[in-house]
C-alpha positions as CSV (number, residue, x, y, z in Angstrom):
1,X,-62.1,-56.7,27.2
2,X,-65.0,-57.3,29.5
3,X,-64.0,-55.3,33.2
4,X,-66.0,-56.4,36.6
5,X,-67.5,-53.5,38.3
6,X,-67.7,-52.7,42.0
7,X,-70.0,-51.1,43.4
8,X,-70.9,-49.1,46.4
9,X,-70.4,-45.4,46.1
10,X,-73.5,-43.2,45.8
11,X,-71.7,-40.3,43.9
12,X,-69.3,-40.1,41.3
13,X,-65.7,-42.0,41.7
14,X,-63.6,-38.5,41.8
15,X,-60.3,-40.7,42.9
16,X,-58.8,-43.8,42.5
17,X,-55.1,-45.0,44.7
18,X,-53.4,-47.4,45.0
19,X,-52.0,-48.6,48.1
20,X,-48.4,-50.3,48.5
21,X,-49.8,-53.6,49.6
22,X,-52.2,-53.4,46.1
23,X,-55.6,-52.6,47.5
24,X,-57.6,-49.7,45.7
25,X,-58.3,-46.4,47.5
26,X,-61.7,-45.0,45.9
27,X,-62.3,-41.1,47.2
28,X,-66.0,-39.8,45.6
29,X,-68.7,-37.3,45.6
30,X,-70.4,-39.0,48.3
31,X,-67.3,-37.8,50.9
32,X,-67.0,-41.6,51.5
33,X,-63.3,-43.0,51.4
34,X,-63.4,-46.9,50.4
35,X,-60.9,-49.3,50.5
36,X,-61.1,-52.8,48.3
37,X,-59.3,-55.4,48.1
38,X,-59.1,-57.7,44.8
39,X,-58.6,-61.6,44.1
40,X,-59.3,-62.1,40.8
41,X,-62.9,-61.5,40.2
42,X,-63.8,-60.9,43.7
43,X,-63.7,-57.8,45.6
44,X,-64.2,-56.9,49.4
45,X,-65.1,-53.1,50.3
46,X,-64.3,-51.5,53.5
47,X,-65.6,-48.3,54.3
48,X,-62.6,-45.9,55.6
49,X,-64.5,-42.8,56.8
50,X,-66.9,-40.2,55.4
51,X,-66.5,-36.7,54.9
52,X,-70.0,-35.5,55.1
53,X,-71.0,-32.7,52.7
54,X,-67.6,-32.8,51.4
55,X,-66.7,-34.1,47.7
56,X,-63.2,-35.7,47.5
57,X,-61.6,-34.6,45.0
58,X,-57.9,-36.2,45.1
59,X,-56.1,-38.9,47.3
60,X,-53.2,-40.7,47.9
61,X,-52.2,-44.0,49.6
62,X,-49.3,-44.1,52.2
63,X,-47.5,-47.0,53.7
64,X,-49.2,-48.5,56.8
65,X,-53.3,-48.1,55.7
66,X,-53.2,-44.8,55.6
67,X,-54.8,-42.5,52.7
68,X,-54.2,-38.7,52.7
69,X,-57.0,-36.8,50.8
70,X,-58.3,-33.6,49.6
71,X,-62.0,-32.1,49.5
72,X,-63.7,-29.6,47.9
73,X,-63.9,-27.5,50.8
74,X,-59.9,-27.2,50.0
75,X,-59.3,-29.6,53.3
76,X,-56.2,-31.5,53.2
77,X,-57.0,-34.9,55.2
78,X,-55.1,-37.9,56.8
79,X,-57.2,-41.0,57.3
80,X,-55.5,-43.7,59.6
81,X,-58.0,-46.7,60.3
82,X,-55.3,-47.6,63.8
83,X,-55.9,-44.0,64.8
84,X,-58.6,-42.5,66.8
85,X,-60.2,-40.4,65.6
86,X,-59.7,-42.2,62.0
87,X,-59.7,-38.4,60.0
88,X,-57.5,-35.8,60.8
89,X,-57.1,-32.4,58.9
90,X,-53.7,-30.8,58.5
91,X,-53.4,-27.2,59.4
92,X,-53.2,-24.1,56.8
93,X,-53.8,-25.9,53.9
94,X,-54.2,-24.2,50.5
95,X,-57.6,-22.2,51.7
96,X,-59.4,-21.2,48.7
97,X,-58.8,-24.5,46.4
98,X,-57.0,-27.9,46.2
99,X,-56.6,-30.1,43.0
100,X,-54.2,-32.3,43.4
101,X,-52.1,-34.7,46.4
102,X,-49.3,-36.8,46.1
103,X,-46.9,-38.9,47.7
104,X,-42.6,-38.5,47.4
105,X,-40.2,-41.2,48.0
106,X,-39.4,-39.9,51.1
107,X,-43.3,-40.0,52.4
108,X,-43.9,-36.6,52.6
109,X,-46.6,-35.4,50.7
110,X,-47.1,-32.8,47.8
111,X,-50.5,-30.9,47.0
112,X,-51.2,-28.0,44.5
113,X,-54.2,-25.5,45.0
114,X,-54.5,-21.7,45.2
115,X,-54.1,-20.2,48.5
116,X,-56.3,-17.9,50.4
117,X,-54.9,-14.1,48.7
118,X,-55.5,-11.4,46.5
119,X,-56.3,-11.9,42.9
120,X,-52.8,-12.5,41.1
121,X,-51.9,-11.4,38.0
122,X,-53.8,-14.7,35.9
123,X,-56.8,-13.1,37.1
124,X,-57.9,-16.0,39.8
125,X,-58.4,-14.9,43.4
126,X,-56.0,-16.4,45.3
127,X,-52.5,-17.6,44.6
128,X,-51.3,-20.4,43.2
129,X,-49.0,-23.0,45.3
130,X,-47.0,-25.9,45.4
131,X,-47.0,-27.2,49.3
132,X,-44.8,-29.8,50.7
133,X,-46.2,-31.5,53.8
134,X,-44.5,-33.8,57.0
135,X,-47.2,-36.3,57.9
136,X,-46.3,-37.0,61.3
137,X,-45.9,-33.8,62.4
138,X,-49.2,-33.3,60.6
139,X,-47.8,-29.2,59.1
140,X,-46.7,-28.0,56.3
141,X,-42.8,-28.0,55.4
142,X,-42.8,-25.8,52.5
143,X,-44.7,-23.5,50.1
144,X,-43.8,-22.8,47.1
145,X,-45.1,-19.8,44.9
146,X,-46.3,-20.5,41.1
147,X,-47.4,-18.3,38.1
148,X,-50.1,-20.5,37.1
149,X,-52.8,-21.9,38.3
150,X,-51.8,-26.1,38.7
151,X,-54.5,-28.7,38.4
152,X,-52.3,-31.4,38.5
153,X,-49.5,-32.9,40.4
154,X,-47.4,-36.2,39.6
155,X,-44.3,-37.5,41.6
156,X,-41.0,-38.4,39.4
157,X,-38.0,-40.3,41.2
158,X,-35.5,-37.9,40.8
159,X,-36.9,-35.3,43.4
160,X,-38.9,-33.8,41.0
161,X,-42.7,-33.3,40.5
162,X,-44.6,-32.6,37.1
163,X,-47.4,-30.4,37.4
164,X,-50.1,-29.4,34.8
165,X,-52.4,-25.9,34.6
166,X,-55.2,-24.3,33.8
167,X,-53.5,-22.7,31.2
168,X,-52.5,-25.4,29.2
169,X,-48.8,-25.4,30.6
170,X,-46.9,-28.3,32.2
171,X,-44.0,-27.8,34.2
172,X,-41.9,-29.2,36.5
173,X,-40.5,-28.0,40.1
174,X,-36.8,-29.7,41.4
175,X,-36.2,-30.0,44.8
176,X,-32.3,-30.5,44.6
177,X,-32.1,-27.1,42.5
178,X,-35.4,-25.5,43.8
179,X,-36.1,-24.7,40.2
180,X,-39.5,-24.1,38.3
181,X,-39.1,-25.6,34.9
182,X,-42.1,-24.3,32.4
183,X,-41.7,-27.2,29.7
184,X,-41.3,-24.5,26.3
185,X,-43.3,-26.7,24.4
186,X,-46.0,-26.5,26.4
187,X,-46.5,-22.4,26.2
188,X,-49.4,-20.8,25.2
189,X,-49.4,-20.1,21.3
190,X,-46.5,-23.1,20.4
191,X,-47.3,-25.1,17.5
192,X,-47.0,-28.4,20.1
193,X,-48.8,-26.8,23.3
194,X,-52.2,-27.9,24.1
195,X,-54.8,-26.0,22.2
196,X,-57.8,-25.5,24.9
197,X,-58.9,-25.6,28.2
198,X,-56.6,-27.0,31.1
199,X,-54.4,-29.7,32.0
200,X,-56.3,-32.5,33.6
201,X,-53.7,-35.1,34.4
202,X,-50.2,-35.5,34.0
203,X,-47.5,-38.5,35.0
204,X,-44.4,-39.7,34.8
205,X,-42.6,-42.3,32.4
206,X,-39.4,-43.7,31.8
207,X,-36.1,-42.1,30.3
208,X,-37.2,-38.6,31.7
209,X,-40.4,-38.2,29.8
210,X,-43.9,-37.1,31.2
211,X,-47.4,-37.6,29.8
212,X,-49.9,-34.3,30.1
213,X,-54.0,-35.3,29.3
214,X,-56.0,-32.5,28.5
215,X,-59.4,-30.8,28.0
216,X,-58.1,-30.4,23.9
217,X,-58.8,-34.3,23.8
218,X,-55.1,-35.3,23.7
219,X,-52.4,-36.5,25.3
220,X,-48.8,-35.3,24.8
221,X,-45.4,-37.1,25.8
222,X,-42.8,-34.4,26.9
223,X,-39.1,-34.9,27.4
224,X,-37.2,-33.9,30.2
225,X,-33.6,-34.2,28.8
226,X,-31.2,-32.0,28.1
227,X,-30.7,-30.9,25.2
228,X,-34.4,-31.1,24.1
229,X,-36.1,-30.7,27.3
230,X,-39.5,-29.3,26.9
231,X,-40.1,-30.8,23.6
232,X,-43.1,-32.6,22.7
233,X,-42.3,-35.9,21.5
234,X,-45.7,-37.2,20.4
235,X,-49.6,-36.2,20.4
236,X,-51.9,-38.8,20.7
237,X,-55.3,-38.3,18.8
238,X,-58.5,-40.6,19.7
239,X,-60.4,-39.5,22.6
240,X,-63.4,-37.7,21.3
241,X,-64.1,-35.4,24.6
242,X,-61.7,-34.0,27.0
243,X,-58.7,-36.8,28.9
244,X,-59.5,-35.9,32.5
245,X,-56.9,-38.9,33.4
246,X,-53.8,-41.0,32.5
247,X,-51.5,-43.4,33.9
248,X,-48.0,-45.1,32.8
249,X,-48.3,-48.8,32.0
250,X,-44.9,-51.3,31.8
251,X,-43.5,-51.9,28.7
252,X,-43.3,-48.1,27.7
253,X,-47.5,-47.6,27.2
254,X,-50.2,-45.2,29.1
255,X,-53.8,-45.4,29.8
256,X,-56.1,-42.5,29.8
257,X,-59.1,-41.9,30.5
258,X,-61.9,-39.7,28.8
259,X,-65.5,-37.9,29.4
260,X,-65.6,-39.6,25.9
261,X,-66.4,-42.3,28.8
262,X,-63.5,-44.9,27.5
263,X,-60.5,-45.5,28.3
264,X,-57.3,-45.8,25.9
265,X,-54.2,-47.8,25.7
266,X,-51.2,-45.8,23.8
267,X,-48.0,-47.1,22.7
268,X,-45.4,-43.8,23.6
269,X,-42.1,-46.0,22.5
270,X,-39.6,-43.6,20.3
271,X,-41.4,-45.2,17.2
272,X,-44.8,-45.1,18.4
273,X,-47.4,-42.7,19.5
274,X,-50.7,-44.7,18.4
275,X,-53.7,-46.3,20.1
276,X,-53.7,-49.8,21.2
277,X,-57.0,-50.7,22.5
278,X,-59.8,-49.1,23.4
279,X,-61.9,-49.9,26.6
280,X,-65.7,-49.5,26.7
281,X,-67.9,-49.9,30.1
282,X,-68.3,-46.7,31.9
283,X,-71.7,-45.0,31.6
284,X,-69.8,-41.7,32.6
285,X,-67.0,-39.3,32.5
286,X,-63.6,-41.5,33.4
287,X,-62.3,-39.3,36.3
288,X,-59.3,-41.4,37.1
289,X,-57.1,-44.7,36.2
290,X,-54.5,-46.7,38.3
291,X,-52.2,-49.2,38.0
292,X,-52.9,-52.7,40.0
293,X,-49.6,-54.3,41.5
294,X,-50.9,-56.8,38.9
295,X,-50.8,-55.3,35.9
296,X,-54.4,-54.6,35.9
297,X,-56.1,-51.5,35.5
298,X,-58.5,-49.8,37.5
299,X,-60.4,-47.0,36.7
300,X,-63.3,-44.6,38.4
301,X,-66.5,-42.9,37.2
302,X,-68.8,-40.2,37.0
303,X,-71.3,-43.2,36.8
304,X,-70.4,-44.2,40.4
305,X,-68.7,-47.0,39.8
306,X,-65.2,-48.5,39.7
307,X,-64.0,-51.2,37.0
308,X,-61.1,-53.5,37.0
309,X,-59.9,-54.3,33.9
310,X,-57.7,-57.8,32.4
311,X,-54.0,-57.3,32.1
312,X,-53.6,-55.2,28.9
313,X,-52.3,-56.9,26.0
314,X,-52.2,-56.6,22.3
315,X,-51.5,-58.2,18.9
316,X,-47.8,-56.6,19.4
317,X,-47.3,-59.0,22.6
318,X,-48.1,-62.2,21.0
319,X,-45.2,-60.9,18.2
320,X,-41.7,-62.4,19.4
321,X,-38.7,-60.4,20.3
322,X,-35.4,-60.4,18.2
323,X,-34.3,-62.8,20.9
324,X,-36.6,-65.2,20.3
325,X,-36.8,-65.2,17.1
C-alpha cells in the first residue's frame, strides 16, 4: 500500500486528531499546531499557532475549529482560530507532567499527568491525576487522584475513560460510579499483563473491549464485561520494537503503530487476534495513528512527516458473507 506524505513540520509528528468535519490536527516537536485538509491525493495545510520552545506532546480536536493541546512544559492549551488571541492556556493544569488529552461526549475534556507534589509512594515526584476540564469556562471541573502513573488516556461512550501506565497497568475510571477499575489482568506479575516498560497507547472498541499498545512490543484486547472483566482476550505478536500507538478500525480491526517504524492492521474478532497487513513508509518511530471520516488512516512520525494511507482492506474482504453466498 503506497501512502502520500505531507509535509511541513520541522520536528517530529508527536500528535495526530482528527477533527469532526474530517480535517487532520498534527501537534509536533516544532510547537507548531497544523491543520490539513484532504481530497483524495491532495492536501492543503494551515498553520494554527506555534508554541515556541514548547514540544506538543498530545491534542485533541473539538467541534467548531478548535484543538485543545498539551506541551511538554505540562501546559494544557486551547487553540481557537475565531478567537483573539488564537492560544489560550487553562489554569492549574497538572504542573509537573502531562501525557495525555481527550475529548467526552459531553465536550468537556479529560487529561492525565502528575501534579505538582511530593514524591508518592511509586517513587515519581509528583502525583498522579486524572483531570476533568469545562472549556468555556476555561478551569478545571474535577481532579481525580490515581496510584499509578497514566500515560494514556482514551474516551469510551458509556462515561468511562481507559487509561494506560507506566507500570504496565490499564484501568479504567467511571464517571456514573466514580470508580477506578485496575483491569486484573493487566497487574504486574500476571501471566497476561504486559511484560516491560509502560503503556503507550490505549483505545476503545466495540462490545466493551479496549486495546492497550505497549513498550513489550504488543498489543492486548481487554474485556470490560462482567463476569470476565479484566481478562485479556488476545496478544497480538509482530511489531519488532515498542507500539507507541493504536487506533480501532470498522469492522472489528485496530491499527498500531511502532518505533519498529510500521504500522499494523490486526483482526481482534472473537476468532481472531492475527495481523492483516503491514504498512511500510515511515523513516521513524510511528508516534501516532487516526482514523479519517473516510476510512483512511493517518499516521505521524518521528521522521517529521505525516502519511495518509488507502482504505484498509484485505484478502478477507473480497471473501463473501453467509448472506451472499
Amino acid at each position: 500500500m503506497r501512502p502520500f506524505t505531507l509535509t511541513g513540520h520541522k520536528g517530529a509528528v508527536m500528535s495526530v486528531a482528527v477533527a469532526p468535519g474530517g480535517s487532520i490536527v498534527s501537534g509536533s516537536a516544532d510547537g507548531w499546531l497544523k491543520e490539513w485538509t484532504v481530497a483524495g491525493t491532495q492536501a492543503t495545510c494551515q498553520d494554527i499557532v506555534q508554541q515556541r520552545a514548547r514540544k506538543i506532546i498530545c491534542a485533541a480536536a473539538l467541534p467548531g475549529g478548535r484543538v485543545v493541546s498539551g506541551n511538554e512544559n505540562s501546559q494544557l492549551m486551547l487553540a481557537d482560530k475565531a478567537a483573539v488571541p488564537v492560544n489560550r492556556r487553562f489554569p492549574d493544569t497538572h504542573g509537573r507532567s502531562l501525557y495525555g488529552v481527550a475529548v467526552r461526549q459531553d465536550g468537556s475534556v479529560v487529561t492525565v499527568g502528575l501534579n505538582d507534589g511530593d514524591a508518592w509512594e511509586g517513587g515519581d515526584n509528583g502525583k498522579p491525576s486524572l483531570k476533568v476540564w469545562d472549556v468555556a469556562e476555561g478551569r478545571c471541573r474535577r481532579s481525580i487522584n490515581l496510584h499509578a502513573v497514566p500515560t494514556c488516556v482514551a474516551v469510551l461512550p458509556d462515561n468511562r475513560v481507559v487509561m494506560g501506565s507506566s507500570f504496565v497497568h490499564v484501568f479504567v475510571f467511571d464517571f456514573t460510579t466514580n470508580t477506578l477499575h485496575y483491569l486484573r489482568g493487566s497487574a504486574a506479575g500476571n501471566r497476561n499483563a504486559h511484560t516491560a516498560g509502560g503503556v503507550n497507547g490505549v483505545a476503545g472498541l466495540s462490545n466493551e473491549r479496549v486495546v492497550s499498545a505497549s513498550d513489550d512490543k504488543t498489543l492486548k484486547v481487554w474485556t470490560l464485561a462482567r463476569p470476565r472483566r479484566g481478562q485479556c482476550l488476545h496478544t497480538l505478536r509482530g511489531h519488532r520494537s515498542s507500539v507507541l500507538c493504536v487506533a480501532a478500525l470498522p469492522r472489528d480491526r485496530i491499527v498500531s503503530g511502532s518505533r519498529d517504524k510500521t504500522l499494523r492492521v490486526w483482526d481482534v474478532t472473537e476468532g481472531g487476534g492475527h495481523c492483516l497487513q503491514t504498512m511500510r513508509g515511515h523513516t521513524g518511530w510511528v508516534n501516532c495513528v487516526g482514523l479519517l471520516p473516510d476510512g483512511r488512516v493517518v499516521s505521524g512520525s518521528r521522521d517529521k512527516t505525516l502519511k495518509v494511507w488507502g482504505v484498509i482492506k484485505c484478502a478477507a474482504d473480497e471473501q463473501p458473507s453467509g448472506d451472499e453466498a
